[in-house]
Every structure is written in structure tokens, then in C-alpha cells.
MARBAFI-265700 format. One record per residue (C-alpha): residue in three letters; x, z, y negated. Coordinates in steps of 0.2 Angstrom, whole numbers, plus 2048, in hexadecimal, padded with zeros to 3 digits. Each point is the difference from the previous one (the first is absolute). Last residue first. Layout:
<rs>
ALAXZY;...
</rs>
This chain:
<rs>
UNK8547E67AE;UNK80D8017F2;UNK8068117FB;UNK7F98077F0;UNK8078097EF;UNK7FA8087F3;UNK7EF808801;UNK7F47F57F6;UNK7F180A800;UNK7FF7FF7ED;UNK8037ED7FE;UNK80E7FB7F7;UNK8097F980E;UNK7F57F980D;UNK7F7809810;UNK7F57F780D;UNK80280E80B;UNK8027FC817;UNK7F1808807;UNK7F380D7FB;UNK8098097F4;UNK809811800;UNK80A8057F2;UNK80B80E7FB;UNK80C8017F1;UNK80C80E804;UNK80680C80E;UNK80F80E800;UNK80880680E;UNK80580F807;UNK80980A810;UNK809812800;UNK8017FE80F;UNK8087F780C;UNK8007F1807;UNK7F47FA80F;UNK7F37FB7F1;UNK7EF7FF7FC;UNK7F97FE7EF;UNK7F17F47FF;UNK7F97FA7EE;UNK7F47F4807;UNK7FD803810;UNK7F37F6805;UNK7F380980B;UNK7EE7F9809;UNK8057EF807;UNK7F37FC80B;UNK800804813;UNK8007EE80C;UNK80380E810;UNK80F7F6806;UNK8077FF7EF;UNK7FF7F27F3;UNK8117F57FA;UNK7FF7EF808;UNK80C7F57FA;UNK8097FC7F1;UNK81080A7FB;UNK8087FE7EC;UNK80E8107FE;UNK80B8027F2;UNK7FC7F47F3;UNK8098027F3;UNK7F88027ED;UNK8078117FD;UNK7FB808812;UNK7F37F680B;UNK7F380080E;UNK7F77F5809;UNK7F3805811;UNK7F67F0804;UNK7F37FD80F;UNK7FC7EC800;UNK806801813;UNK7EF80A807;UNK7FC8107FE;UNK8008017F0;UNK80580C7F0;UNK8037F87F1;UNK80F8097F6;UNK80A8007F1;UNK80E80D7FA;UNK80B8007F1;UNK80D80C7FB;UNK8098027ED;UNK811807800;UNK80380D7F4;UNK814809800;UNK80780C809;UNK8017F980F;UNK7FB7EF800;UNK8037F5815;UNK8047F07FF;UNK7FA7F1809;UNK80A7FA80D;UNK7FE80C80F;UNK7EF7FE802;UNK7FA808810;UNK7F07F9807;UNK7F580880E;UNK7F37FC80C;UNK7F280680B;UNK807812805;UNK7F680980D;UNK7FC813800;UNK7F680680B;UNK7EF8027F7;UNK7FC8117F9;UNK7F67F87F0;UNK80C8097F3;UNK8067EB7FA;UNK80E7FF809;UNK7F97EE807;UNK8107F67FA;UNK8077F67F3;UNK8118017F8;UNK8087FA7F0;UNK812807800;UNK80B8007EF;UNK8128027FF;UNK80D80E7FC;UNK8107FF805;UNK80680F80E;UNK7FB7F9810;UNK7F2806801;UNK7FB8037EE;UNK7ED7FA7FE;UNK7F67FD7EF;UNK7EB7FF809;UNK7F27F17FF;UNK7F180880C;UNK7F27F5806;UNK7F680C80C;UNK7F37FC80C;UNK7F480A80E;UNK7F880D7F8;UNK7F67FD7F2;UNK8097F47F8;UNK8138067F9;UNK8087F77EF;UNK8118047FB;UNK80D8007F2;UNK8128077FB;UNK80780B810;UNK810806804;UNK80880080D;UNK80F806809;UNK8157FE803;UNK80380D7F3;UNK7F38017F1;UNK80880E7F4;UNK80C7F77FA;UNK7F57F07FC;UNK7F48097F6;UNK80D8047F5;UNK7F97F57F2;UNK7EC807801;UNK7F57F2805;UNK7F67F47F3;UNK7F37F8803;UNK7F47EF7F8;UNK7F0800807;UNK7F87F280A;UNK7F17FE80D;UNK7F87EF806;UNK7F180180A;UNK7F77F380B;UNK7EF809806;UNK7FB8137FE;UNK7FC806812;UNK7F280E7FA;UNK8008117F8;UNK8147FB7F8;UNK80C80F7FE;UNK80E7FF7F2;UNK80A80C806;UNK80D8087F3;UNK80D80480E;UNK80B811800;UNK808803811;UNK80580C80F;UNK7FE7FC810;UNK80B80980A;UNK8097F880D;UNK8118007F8;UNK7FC8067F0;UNK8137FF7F9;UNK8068127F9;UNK7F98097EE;UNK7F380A809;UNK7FE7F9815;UNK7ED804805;UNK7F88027EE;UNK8087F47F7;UNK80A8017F1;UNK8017FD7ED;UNK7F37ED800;UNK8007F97EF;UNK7F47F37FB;UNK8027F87EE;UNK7F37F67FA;UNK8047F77F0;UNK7FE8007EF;UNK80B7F47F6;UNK80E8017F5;UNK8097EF7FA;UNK80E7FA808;UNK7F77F280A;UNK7FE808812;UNK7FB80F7F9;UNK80A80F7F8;UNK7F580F804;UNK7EF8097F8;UNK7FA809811;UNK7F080380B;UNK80080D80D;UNK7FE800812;UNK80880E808;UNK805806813;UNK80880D807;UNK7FE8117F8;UNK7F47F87F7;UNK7F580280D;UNK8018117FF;UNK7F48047F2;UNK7F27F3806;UNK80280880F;UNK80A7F9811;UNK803801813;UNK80F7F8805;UNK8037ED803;UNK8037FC7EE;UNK7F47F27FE;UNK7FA7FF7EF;UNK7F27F1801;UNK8027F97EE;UNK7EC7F8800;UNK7F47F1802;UNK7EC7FA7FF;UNK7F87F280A;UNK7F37F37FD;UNK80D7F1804;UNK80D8067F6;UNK7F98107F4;UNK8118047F7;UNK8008127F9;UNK8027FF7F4;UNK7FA7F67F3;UNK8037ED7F8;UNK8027FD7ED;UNK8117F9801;UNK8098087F0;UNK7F58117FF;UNK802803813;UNK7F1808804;UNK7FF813808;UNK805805812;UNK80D80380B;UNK7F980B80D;UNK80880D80B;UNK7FF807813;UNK80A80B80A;UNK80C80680E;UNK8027FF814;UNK7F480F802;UNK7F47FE7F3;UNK7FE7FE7EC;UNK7F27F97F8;UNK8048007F1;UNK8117FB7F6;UNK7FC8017EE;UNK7FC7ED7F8;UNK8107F47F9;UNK7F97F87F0;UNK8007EE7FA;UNK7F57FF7EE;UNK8127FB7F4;UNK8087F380F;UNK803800813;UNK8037EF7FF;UNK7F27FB809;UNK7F57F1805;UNK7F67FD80E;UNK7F27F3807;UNK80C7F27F8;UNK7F57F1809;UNK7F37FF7F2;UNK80D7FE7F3;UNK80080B7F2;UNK7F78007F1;UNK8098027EF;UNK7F980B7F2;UNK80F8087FB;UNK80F7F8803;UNK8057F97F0;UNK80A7F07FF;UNK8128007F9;UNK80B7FC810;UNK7F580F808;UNK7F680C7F4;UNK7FB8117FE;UNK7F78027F0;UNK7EF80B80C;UNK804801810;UNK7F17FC809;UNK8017F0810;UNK7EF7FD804;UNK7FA803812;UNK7EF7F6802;UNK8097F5811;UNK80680D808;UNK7F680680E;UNK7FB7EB7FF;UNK80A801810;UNK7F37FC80F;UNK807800811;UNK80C7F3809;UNK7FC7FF812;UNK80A80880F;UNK8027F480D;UNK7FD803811;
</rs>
């Protein structure tokens, strides 16, 4: 089966609001966006990090919410019906006050990927419960944003620009560490990971069915792109587009600083034909270790590949060919 297309008029009234803000000398405010761009954020004046809540015995809950003033879209994203939230995974039992203990989510004013200051979403993750400041091993630690669709969500391409702390490298010995992934409901996972074997650092693209469904594990396919490099330090802007398939027209394509790391066609739906019901948007999970952070700027998530030109407010910098 073949996953339809849905309906993406979720965006199509947004109106771009920042009032004398201009691009190449034209004003921003009132602009509409694309149908197809269903999310926007720069994490800008109206972004909030909420109170951890619901705490329980791995860790806790928290919302980003308000609007972004420059983009005029609110959190949390609602892809395909659905809602989303920073799951704080510390693998020990938690409270809204000791939470923090391991993970935070905060917003900060930082130097962006132009020079200029910018908000972005910082995630810092201390220590885990099962291991303190050594490498998790088996623990699971992690602090994702997950953007969690109600319903299979159709094609979807997902960028954000990201920077990773300059000694991560140090601290990630002959392990992983990953950068993006989408689970179903049980029975597929895409993950995109930095990996160390070997000592140099390189990117690995992997499908498999590790999606928490309790299936034996089986690996579909995997891609390891040696030649494009790896930013530490420093933003690098990721893209990522799927349509989901069981059949040859399948696509998994992903991206770092306009190169193309990964493009694999072929069926890509599990055994039980579950929807996608996470993307990790903002995910933090590393074998190095701790102290671990990032920082996360200019989110988007469209409906397939962007129609995006310079001078337009969504246009986002730079693109790889697809």
C-alpha cells in the first residue's frame, strides 16, 4: 500500500507579522505562506519553554508553546491532527524539581548561523540516571522535542539548522550520536546518527523495525557517508524527506549543508503497515558523555520538497538538489 497525500491547507491563512521587518527591502508583515509549509519557527519573541509536568518513572513532560512573532505559526506543531512535546528521558524517576537535575530545555539569545544574535533552543542534558556523567551504555537516556502526528502524515520534509557543542568529539569515543529520526508505531525507524568507529567522524543513515513494538530486531538498510563533512561547533543546516511505500517508489533523503547524504528508494513500511506517530525533531541521544548540548534554530516542516526563493520570508538558506 501506498500511503496518500493528506490535506495541507493547515497553513495556507498563516500571515507572516513582524511589523518594519524586511527582507532585501520588502516588509514581511502581512505575507502568506505557502500552503505546503505546515510549520514555521524560529523560536522567536512569543516561544516559551512550559514547566516540566507529568513526571514518571523514566522522567517527564514539557511544552514549548506560544507564537513565534516572525513566522506566525504556534506550538505545538499539529502534523496530521496531532500535537507534540520535549519528552525528558532521564531514566530515573523524576519531579518537576528534579528534572532539572538532568535535563533542560530553555530558549537562548546566541550568535546564529549569520553573526547576528538569534533565539534558539538550547537542550542540555547533566547526567543520566543509570550511569551519572559516564557513557549510557544501555540506558536510554535522551531529550527529543517529538513532534507526534494522530494519523500517517503523508510526504514530509523536516529542516532545522543545529549546532553541537565543539568538544563534542572528545567525549564521543568510538559511538553514536544521533541527529534525526522518525519511528511508526512500532515496527519502523529511520534514524540519521554522527558515528566514531573507527576514530573519524562520519554519518550513518539506518533503517530498521526498532521502533518500541517488541519485534526481533532486523535491520533493512543502511548508508554511511564518509564524504560529506561532519560541523562541530559550528551550524549545519539538516534536511530530511520521506514518502513511505511499500512498494519501489518508497524514498528516505536526507541532507547536511546542501549535500546530499543519504537518497534510498524502495519500500520503507513495517510488517504491521503502523503510521508514523513520532519525529524527533530536536533529539539528543548520545553514547558520549555527559555533559551533552545543542542548540536548534529555524524549524520547518512542509509537505514535500519547499518552493523557497531568496527574499521570501521562509527562505532558509541553503538546499541540496533532489
Amino acid at each position: 500500500m501506498t500511503f496518500p497525500k493528506l490535506p495541507v491547507a493547515l497553513a495556507a491563512a498563516v500571515l507572516m507579522t513582524v511589523p518594519g521587518a524586511t527582507v532585501h527591502g520588502e516588509s514581511r508583515a502581512a505575507r502568506a505562506a505557502p500552503a505546503r509549509l505546515l510549520f514555521w519557527s524560529g523560536f522567536e519573541d512569543g516561544v516559551s519553554v512550559g514547566a516540566p509536568r507529568d513526571c514518571y518513572s523514566s522522567g517527564c513532560w514539557q511544552d514549548l508553546v506560544g507564537t513565534d512573532s516572525a513566522s506566525g505559526f504556534s506550538w505545538p506543531p499539529k502534523i496530521a491532527g496531532g500535537t507534540g512535546a520535549f519528552q525528558m528521558l532521564a531514566d530515573t524517576a523524576s519531579t518537576p524539581s528534579t528534572i532539572t537535575d538532568y535535563i533542560v530545555n530553555d530558549i537562548q539569545t546566541v550568535t546564529g548561523r549569520t553573526g547576528a544574535p538569534t533565539r534558539a533552543l538550547h537542550t542540555l542534558i547533566k547526567q543520566n540516571g543509570c550511569t551519572g556523567t559516564a557513557p549510557q551504555g544501555k540506558c536510554g537516556a535522551q531529550g527529543p522535542y517529538q513532534v507526534r502526528p494522530a494519523r500517517e502524515p503523508g510526504d514530509l520534509y523536516v529542516s532545522f539548522w543545529r549546532k553541537l557543542q565543539p568538544d563534542l568529539l572528545e567525549k564521543l569515543v568510538n559511538s553514536w550520536h544521533v541527529v534525526f529520526e522518525w519511528k511508526s508505531a512500532g515496527d519502523y525507524r529511520v534514524i540519521s546518527s554522527i558515528v566514531t568507529y573507527g576514530g573519524k567522524p562520519y554519518w550513518e543513515i539506518r533503517a530498521d523495525n526498532n521502533a518500541n513494538g517488541g519485534l526481533a530486531r532486523e535491520e533493512y538498510w543502511r548508508v554511511n557517508n564518509r564524504a560529506v563533512r561532519v560541523p562541530v561547533g559550528e551550524w549545519f543546516k539538516f534536511e530530511a524527506f520521506w514518502h513511505r511505500s511499500e512498494a519501489s517508489d518508497g524514498r528516505v533523503w536526507m541532507a547536511v549543508d546542501g549535500h546530499k547524504l543519504a537518497d534510498k528508494l524502495g519500500p520503507n513500511i513495517g510488517v504491521n503497515s503502523a503510521p508514523i506517530n513520532r519525529i524527533f525533531l530536536t533529539q539528543l541521544y548520545s553514547g558520549a558523555s555527559y555533559p551533552l548540548e545543542q542548540w536548534t534554530d529555524d524549524v520547518q516542516i512542509w509537505s514535500g520538497f519547499p518552493s523557497a526563493r531568496p527574499g521570501e520570508p521562509w527562505y532558509d538558506g541553503v538546499y541540496a538538489p533532489h
